[in-house]
Structures are given as structure tokens and as C-alpha cells.
N, C-alpha and C positions, 0 to 999 in steps of 0.2 A: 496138402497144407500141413498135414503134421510129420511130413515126413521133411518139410522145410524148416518147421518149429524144431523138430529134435534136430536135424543140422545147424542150426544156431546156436542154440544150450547147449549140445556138445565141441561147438567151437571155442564156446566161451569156457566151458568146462574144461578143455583141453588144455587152453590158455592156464585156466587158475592152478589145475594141477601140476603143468610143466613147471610151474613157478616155484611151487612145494617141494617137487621131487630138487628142485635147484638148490633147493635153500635147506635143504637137506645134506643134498650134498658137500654143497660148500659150508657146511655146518661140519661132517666128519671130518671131508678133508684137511679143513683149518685143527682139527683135533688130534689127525694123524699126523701132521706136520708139527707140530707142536712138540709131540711125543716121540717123535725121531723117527717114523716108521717112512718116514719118507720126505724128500727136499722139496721143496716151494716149487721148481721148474718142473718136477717130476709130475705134481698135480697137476702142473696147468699145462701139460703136455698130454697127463692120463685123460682128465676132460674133455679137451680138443679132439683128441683123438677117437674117444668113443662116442661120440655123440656129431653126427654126419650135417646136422641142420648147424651146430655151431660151429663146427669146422668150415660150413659155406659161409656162416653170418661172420666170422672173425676175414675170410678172404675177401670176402668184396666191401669191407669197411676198410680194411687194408689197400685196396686197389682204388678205392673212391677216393681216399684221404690225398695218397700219394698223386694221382691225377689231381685232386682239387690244389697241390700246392705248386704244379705245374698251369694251373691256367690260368687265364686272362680276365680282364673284366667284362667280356662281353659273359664267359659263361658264369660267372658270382652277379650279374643283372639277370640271367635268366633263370638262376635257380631261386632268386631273389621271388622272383615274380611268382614262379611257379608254385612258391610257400604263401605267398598273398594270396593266391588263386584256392589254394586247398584250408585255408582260412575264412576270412573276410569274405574272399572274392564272389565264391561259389554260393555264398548264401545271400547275401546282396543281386547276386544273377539271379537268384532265383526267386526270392522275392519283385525284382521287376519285373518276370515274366509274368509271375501271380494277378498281382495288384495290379500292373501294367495291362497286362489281357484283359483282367475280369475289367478293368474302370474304361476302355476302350470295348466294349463287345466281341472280344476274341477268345471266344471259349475255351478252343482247343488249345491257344497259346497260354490261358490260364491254368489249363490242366495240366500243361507239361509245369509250368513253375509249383503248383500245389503237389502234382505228385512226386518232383524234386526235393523241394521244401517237407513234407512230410519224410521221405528217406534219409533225409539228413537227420532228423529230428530223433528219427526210432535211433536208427542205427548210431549217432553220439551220442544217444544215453546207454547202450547198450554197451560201448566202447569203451564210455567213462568210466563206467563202475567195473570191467574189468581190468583196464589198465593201475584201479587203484589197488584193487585186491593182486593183482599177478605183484606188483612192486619190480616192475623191471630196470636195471639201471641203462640209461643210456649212455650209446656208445661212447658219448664224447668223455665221459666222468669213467669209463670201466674201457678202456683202448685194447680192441684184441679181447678182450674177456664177456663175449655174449655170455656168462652162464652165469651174473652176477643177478642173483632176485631175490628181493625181502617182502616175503607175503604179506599184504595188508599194508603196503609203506609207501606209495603209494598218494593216497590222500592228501600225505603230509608233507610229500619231497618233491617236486615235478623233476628232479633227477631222477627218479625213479618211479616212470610215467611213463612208461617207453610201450608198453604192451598193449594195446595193435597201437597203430601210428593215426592219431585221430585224425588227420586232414587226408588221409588218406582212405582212413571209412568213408567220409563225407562227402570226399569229390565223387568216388566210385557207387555211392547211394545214389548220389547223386544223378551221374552218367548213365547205370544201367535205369531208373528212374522215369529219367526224361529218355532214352531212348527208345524203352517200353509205349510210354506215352506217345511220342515223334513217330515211330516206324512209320506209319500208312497219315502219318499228314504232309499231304504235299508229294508224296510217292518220294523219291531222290530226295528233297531236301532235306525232308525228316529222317532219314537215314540217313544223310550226310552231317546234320545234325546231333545227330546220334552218336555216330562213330567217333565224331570229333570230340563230344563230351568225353567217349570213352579213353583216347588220345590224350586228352589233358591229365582225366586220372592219373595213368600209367605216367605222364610226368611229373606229377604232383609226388609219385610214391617215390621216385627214383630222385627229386631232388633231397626229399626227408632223408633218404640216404646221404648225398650229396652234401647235406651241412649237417652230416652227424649226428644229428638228431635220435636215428631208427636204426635197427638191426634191419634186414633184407627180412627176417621171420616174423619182425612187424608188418610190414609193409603187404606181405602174405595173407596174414591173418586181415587185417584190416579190409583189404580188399575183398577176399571169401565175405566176410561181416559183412563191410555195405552192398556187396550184390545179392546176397542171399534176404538181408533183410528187406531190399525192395521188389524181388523178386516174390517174396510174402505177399509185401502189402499188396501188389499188384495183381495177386489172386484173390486178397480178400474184396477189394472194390471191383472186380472181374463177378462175384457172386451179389453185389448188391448195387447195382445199376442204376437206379431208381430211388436211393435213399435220400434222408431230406438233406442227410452233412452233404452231398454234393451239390444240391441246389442252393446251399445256404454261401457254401465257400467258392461258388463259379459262378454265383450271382442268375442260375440260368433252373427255368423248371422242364429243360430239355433232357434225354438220357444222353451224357456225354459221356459215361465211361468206355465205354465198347470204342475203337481208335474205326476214325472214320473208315468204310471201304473206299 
């Protein structure tokens, strides 16, 4: 367990620092150019070039754009969808399996929505309050320029809200979540169950790319975040079995946490 706690706080830490070291940079560089020590394309050539994560984030924002202005509308309705999904959608699913199960007598199908629904929960506050402190600008307002961050900005700009990509913590809290829960209900189906939440995630992240919204190093981070945080919580209700928050929230005084054999 603490060895899943420090991989979270150092994710998020990761995040708030890369943000710093940015805004640093692009703090001298705008100084050295200024000062004649060097031309505007040299910088944003020097930057590219030294740092390998933005060199990938500026290529596949690049390659996504250019494809999104060659297609159709079947694929602008499915990236459509894909962004309601990692939204609206995924918490609404999950609250009807909650509420849905627990008011029907289906325990196990209440505890995949409460242990859904809870993953989503941790991990978009976790998400939130990083992406305000990182201050990352999004791609569609900085084109070509992932290394554009104003620490703490955040808050105030949702242009600059890019860091991790929240519907994309969310779906994937979500996925690994319920698919923790699913494995051993139903044997195949809860595993087909599973895998397919996991499936959406991964579309959910790659359409945020898709309408510009996300760097690819969003979409990275955010995923790490919401698996790792329900991969927590699912160890700490794994130690308490028996407590009363489960009987209170699954409506049941049975031990349901353990996934049926």
C-alpha cells in the first residue's frame, strides 16, 4: 500500500515539477531571445529537440490534426461519443449499476458500480488539483508547442488545464475499478466486462487527443493516475471486508468484498 501511495504523489509530483522546470525554461528562453542570444525558431527547435517526451507529444498532435482534417463524419460522431463517454457517460454507468444493483438485490453488480464510482471520485480530485497547479496549455491554443506551462494557471484558464487529461483518469479509474470487481463474477463475462471497460478507456484517451484537447503525455499520466489510484482503493477494502461503509453503501450485511470464487 505505501508503496502504491508514493507512486501516486510522485506522479502528481512529477507532473507539478515538469511544469516548473517549463516555465522556467520558457521564462529564460523568452529572455535569451530577447537579448539577441538567440532567434525564436532556434528556441523552439532547442526545446524539441532536447526533451524526447515533447518531441513525441508535438508528433502525434501533428499526425492526429492532419488525419482529423482528412476525415469523415462517421469518425468526428465517434470521437464525439467517445468524449461523452469519458465525461457524462462513464459516471452515469456507474451510478446505475450502484443504485441499479443495490435497489434490485444484486450485490455484486452494486459493487462493481460503488467500486467504479468511488475510482472515479479519488482519482478526479486528485487530477483536478494537479492539472491546476501544472498550468498546462492545451494543444489546440499552443500547436506544436507541448512545453508551454504557467504554474498555478490553471484554476483560472481551462486553456490551461491540460495536465493529465481528466476523462481520461476517470474512464480508466473507472475500467481497472470495475474490472478488479468483475474478474470472478460470472467467470467470462466479468472478464469480458472488464476488458471492454478497459477498451473504452484507451478510446476515450486517444479521442482527447483526437480533438485537441490533450498532449499524448496527458493522456499517459492520467491513465497511470486512474489505475493506480483504484488499484489502492481496491487493496484497502481487500483489508476490510466486514466494515459497516460496505454494508451501508450495498445495502447488504453480507461480506461482499472478496470477488466471488
Amino acid at each position: 500500500m505505501r508503496k502504491l501511495a508514493t507512486a501516486m504523489i510522485g506522479l502528481i509530483g512529477w507532473a507539478t515539477l515538469l511544469s516548473n522546470g517549463a516555465s522556467a525554461m520558457q521564462s529564460g528562453a523568452q529572455s535569451g531571445a530577447q537579448s539577441g542570444a538567440q532567434s525564436p525558431a532556434a528556441v523552439v527547435d532547442d526545446r524539441t529537440e532536447a526533451n524526447v517526451v515533447w518531441r513525441v507529444d508535438a508528433a502525434v498532435q501533428r499526425s492526429l490534426q492532419e488525419s482529423r482534417r482528412r476525415s469523415g463524419a462517421v469518425a468526428t460522431t465517434v470521437s464525439r461519443a467517445a468524449n461523452w463517454w469519458g465525461g457524462t457517460g462513464v459516471i452515469v454507468f456507474a451510478a446505475i449499476l450502484w443504485l441499479g444493483g443495490r435497489a434490485l438485490g444484486k450485490t455484486q453488480v452494486a459493487r462493481i458500480g460503488l467500486r467504479g464510482a468511488e475510482g472515479i471520485a479519488v482519482a478526479s480530485a486528485l487530477s483536478g488539483i494537479t492539472k491546476g497547479l501544472a498550468g498546462r496549455a492545451r494543444p489546440f491554443i499552443a500547436t506544436g508547442e507541448p512545453w508551454q506551462w504557467d504554474f498555478n494557471h490553471g484554476w483560472s484558464d481551462a486553456r490551461y488545464f491540460s495536465m493529465p487529461s481528466g476523462h481520461t483518469t476517470a474512464t480508466f479509474a473507472f475500467a481497472v475499478a470495475a474490472m478488479i470487481a468483475a474478474w470472478n463474477y460470472r467467470r467470462i463475462g466479468g472478464r469480458v466486462f472488464g476488458v471492454g471497460c478497459v477498451a473504452s478507456a484507451l478510446g476515450v484517451g486517444f479521442a482527447r487527443m483526437y480533438a485537441d484537447q490533450h498532449w499524448l503525455s496527458d493522456v499517459v499520466v492520467a491513465a497511470l493516475l486512474g489505475t493506480i489510484t483504484s488499484i489502492a482503493l481496491a487493496r484497502v477494502h481487500a483489508r476490510t471486508p466486514g466494515a459497516a461503509y460496505h454494508r451501508v453503501m450495498l445495502g447488504t450485511s453480507a461480506d461482499i468484498v472478496a470477488p466471488p470464487a
